[in-house]
LOZA-935755 format. One line per field, with one value per residue (C-alpha): x, y, z; residue number from 0; residue in three letters. Coordinates in steps of 0.02 Angstrom, whole numbers, plus 50000, padded with zeros to 5 digits. Example, Ala and Ser with C-alpha at 12.3 -4.5 7.8 and 13.67 -1.06 7.14 Angstrom:
# residues 2
u: 50615,50684
v: 49775,49947
w: 50390,50357
num: 0,1
residu: Ala,Ser
***
This chain:
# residues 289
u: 49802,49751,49582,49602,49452,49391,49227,49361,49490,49374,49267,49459,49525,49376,49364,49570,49572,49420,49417,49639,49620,49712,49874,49845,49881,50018,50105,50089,50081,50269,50319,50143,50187,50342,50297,50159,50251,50375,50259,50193,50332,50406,50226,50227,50392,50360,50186,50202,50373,50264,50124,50271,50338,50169,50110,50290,50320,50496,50539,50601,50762,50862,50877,50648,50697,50748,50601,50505,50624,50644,50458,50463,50613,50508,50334,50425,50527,50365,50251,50376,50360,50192,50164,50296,50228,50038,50069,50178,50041,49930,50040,50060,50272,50221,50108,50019,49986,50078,50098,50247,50338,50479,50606,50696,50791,50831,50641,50599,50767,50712,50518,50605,50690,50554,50422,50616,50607,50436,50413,50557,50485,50319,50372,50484,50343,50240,50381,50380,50202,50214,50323,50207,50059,50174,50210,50028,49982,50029,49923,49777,49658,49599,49780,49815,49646,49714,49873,49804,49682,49791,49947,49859,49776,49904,50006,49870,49873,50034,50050,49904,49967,50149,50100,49968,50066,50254,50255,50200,50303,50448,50412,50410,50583,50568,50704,50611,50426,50320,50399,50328,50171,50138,50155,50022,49888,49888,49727,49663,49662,49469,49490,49622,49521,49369,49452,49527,49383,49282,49429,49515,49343,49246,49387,49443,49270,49256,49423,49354,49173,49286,49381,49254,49149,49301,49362,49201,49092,49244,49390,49429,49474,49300,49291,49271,49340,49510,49503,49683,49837,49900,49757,49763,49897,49854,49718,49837,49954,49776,49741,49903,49899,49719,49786,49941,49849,49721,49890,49844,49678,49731,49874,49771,49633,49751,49849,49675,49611,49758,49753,49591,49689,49838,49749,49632,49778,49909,49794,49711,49877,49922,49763,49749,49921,49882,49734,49823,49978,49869,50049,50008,50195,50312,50457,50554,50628,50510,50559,50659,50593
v: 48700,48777,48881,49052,49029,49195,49217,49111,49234,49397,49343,49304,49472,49567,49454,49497,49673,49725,49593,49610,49802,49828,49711,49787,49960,49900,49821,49960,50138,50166,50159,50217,50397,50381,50370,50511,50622,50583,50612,50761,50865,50768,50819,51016,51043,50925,50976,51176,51124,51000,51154,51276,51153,51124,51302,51340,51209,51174,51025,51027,51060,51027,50934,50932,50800,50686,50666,50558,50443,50476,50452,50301,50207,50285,50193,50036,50013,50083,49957,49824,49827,49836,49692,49598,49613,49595,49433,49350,49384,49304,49147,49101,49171,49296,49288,49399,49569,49716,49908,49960,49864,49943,49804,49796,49638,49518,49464,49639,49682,49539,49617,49776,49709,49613,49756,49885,49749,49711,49897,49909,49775,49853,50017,49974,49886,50067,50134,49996,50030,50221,50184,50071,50177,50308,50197,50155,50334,50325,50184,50290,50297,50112,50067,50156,50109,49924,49957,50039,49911,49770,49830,49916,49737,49635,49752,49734,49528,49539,49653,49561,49387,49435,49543,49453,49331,49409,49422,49262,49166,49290,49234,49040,49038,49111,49243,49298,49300,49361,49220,49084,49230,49180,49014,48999,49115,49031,49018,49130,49323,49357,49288,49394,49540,49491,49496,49641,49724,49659,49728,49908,49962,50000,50064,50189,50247,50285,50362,50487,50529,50565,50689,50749,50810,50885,50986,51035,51077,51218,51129,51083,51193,51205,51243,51181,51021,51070,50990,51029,50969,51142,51163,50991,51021,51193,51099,50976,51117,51197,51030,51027,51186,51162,51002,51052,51176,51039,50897,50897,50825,50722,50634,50648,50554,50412,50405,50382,50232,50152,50014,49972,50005,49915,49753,49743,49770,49651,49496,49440,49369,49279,49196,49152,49094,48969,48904,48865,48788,48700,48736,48740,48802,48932,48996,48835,48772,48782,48793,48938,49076
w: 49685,49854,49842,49942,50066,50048,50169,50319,50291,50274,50456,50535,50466,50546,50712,50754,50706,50825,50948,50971,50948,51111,51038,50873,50927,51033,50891,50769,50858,50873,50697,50636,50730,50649,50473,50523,50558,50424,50308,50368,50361,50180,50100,50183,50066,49915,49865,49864,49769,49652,49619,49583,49440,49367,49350,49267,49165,49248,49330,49528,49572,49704,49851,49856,49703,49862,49945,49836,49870,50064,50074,49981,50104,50259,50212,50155,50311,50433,50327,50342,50555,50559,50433,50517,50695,50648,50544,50666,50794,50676,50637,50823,50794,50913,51059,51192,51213,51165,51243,51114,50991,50884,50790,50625,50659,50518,50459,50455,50326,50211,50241,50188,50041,49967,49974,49890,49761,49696,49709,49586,49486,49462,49443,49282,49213,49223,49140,48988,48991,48967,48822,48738,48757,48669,48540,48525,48495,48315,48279,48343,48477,48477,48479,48646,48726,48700,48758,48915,48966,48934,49034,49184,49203,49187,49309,49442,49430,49445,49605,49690,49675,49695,49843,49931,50034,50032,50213,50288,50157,50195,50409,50365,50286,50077,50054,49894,49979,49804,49708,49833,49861,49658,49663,49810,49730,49564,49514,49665,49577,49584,49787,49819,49758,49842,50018,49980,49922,50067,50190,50102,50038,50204,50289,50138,50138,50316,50314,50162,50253,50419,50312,50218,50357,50455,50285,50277,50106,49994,50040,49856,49716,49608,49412,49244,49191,49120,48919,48892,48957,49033,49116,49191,49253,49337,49404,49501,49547,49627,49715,49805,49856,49941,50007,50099,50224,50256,50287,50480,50469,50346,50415,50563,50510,50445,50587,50696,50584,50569,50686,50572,50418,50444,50521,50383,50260,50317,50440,50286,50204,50356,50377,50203,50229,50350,50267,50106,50183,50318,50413,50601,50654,50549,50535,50489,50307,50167,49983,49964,49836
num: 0,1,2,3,4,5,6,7,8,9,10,11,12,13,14,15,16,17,18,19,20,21,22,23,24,25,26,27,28,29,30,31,32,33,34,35,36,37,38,39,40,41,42,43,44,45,46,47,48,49,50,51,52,53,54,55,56,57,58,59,60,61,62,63,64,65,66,67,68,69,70,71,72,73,74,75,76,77,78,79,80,81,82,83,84,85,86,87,88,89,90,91,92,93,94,95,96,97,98,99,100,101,102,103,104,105,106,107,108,109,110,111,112,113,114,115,116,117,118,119,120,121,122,123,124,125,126,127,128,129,130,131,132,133,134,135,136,137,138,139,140,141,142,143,144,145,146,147,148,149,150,151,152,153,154,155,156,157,158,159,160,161,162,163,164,165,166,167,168,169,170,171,172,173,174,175,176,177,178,179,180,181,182,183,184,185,186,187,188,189,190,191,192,193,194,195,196,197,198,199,200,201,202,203,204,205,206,207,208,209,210,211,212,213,214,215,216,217,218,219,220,221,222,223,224,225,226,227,228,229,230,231,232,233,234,235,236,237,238,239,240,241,242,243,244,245,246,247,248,249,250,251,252,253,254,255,256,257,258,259,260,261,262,263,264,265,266,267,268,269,270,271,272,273,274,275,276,277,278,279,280,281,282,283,284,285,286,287,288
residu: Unk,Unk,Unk,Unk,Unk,Unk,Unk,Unk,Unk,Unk,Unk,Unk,Unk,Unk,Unk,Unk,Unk,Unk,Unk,Unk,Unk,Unk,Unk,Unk,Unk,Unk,Unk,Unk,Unk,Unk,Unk,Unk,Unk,Unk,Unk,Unk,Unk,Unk,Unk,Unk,Unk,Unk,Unk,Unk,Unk,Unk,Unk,Unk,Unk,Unk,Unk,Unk,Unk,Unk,Unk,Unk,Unk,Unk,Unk,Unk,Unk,Unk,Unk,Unk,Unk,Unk,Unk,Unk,Unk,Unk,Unk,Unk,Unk,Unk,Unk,Unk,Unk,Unk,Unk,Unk,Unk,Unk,Unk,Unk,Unk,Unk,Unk,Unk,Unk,Unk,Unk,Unk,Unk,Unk,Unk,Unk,Unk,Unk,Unk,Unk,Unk,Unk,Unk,Unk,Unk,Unk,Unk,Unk,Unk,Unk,Unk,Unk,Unk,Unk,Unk,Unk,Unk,Unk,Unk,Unk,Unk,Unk,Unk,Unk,Unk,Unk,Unk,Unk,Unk,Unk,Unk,Unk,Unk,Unk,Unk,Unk,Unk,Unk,Unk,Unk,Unk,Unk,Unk,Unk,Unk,Unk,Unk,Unk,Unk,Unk,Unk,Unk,Unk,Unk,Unk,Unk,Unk,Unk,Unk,Unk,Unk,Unk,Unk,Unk,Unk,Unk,Unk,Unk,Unk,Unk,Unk,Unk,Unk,Unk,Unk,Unk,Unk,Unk,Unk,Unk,Unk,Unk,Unk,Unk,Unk,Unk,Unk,Unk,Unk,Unk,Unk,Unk,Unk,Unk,Unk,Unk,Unk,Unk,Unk,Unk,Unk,Unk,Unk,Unk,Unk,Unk,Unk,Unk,Unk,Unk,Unk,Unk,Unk,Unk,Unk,Unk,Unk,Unk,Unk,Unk,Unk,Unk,Unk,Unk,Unk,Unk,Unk,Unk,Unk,Unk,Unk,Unk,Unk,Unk,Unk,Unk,Unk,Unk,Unk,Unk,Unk,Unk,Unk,Unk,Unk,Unk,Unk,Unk,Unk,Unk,Unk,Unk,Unk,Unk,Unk,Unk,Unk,Unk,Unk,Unk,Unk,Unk,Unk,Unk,Unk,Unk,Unk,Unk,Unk,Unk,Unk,Unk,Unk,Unk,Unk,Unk,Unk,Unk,Unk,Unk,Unk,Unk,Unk,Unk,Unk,Unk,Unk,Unk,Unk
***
């Protein structure tokens, strides 16, 4: 059993995203725009549409039902070219600089499918989840706090070891990358949160004091707790509502860190990849997921 080498692959993670900043831009500013702007304009029309349901009680109809969905296939695909290009670059598949790169050739697709799938996956286990917590509730309290605890942490083991190395087992040959991505990290779980930890948490936080200071102190609804469910849910509608004039800093913000973001997100797996294969050339055979 391979041992994730967790301070190698944080330093590595760090050195390429700031030292390659210039390739990492290069690789990833194309379909980064892209799903910007996407995003943008699906969020304008969903969350007034969202905040409307919520304060009435009804849910959304028509075609504003679609763009959960459209958002969804957007980030996937945009996700699946940036992880693509930035872990190829890592595993030597890909070499040199880069001023723009936009591709959704074959590795890309079975990227793409991959992410469609264990997205799929994980989101039916919510749903099973939801129903047993409902099914808890008439066992009482200590039933559902059980319930809770156990599923949302076995759902989180399973995303970050089916997850972690999808895409450079996907770029050496698996057609199913999270099956080979589970049978790599057995054994690794605390690791893989450590370098994740050590990579998303410094960049989320500097992505939240850059917004924070640009909203400015007032830029979120204020009031009591709510302590019932209607008025949580007046609450959300009144966070969406605040949110949606303030979408241009925020996809603004995101779109400004995300060479950062994305490089932190998607380098470590590769590295780590490397490590625990001890593979010095990819893209060949390997045992197929």
């Amino acid at each position: 059993m391979n041992k994730l080498p967790v301070g190698q692959v944080i330093r590595q993670a760090y050195a390429f995203a700031f030292q390659e900043i210039g390739t990492v831009i290069g690789l990833i500013w194309v379909p980064t725009v892209i799903q910007a702007a996407v995003n943008f304009f699906v969020l304008r029309a969903y969350y007034p549409a969202v905040a409307d349901a919520l304060e009435s009680g009804a849910a959304p109809a028509g075609s504003v039902t679609l763009l959960p969905f459209l958002l969804i296939v957007v980030t996937l695909i945009a996700f699946s070219m940036i992880a693509v290009a930035l872990c190829q670059q890592v595993m030597g598949i890909r070499q040199g600089p880069a001023f723009a790169h936009l591709a959704f050739g074959a590795a890309e697709l079975k990227v793409f499918g991959n992410f469609f799938l264990l997205y799929g996956l994980l989101t039916l286990f919510l749903f099973l989840l939801i129903l047993a917590t409902g099914v808890a509730m008439a066992a009482g309290p200590g039933a559902v706090a059980v319930t809770v605890c156990v599923g949302f942490g076995a759902l989180i083991y399973a995303a970050a070891r089916l997850s972690f190395l999808l895409v450079p087992a996907v770029l050496d040959g698996s057609d199913i990358g999270f099956i080979r991505s589970w049978r790599l990290t057995g054994g690794n779980f605390w690791r893989i949160v450590g370098v994740g930890i050590a990579t998303l948490a410094p960049i989320a936080l500097v992505v939240d004091l850059i917004t924070s200071v640009l909203l400015g102190p007032g830029s979120a609804p204020q009031g009591a707790a709510p302590t019932t469910l209607p008025d949580l849910m007046k609450a959300i509608a009144l966070e969406l509502r605040a949110a949606q004039p303030n979408l241009p800093i925020l996809v603004g913000v995101a779109l400004f860190l995300s060479p950062l973001t994305y490089a932190l997100a998607f380098t470590p797996a590769a590295f780590a990849y490397r490590a625990m294969t001890g593979k010095t050339v990819f893209g060949g055979s390997v045992e197929r997921g």
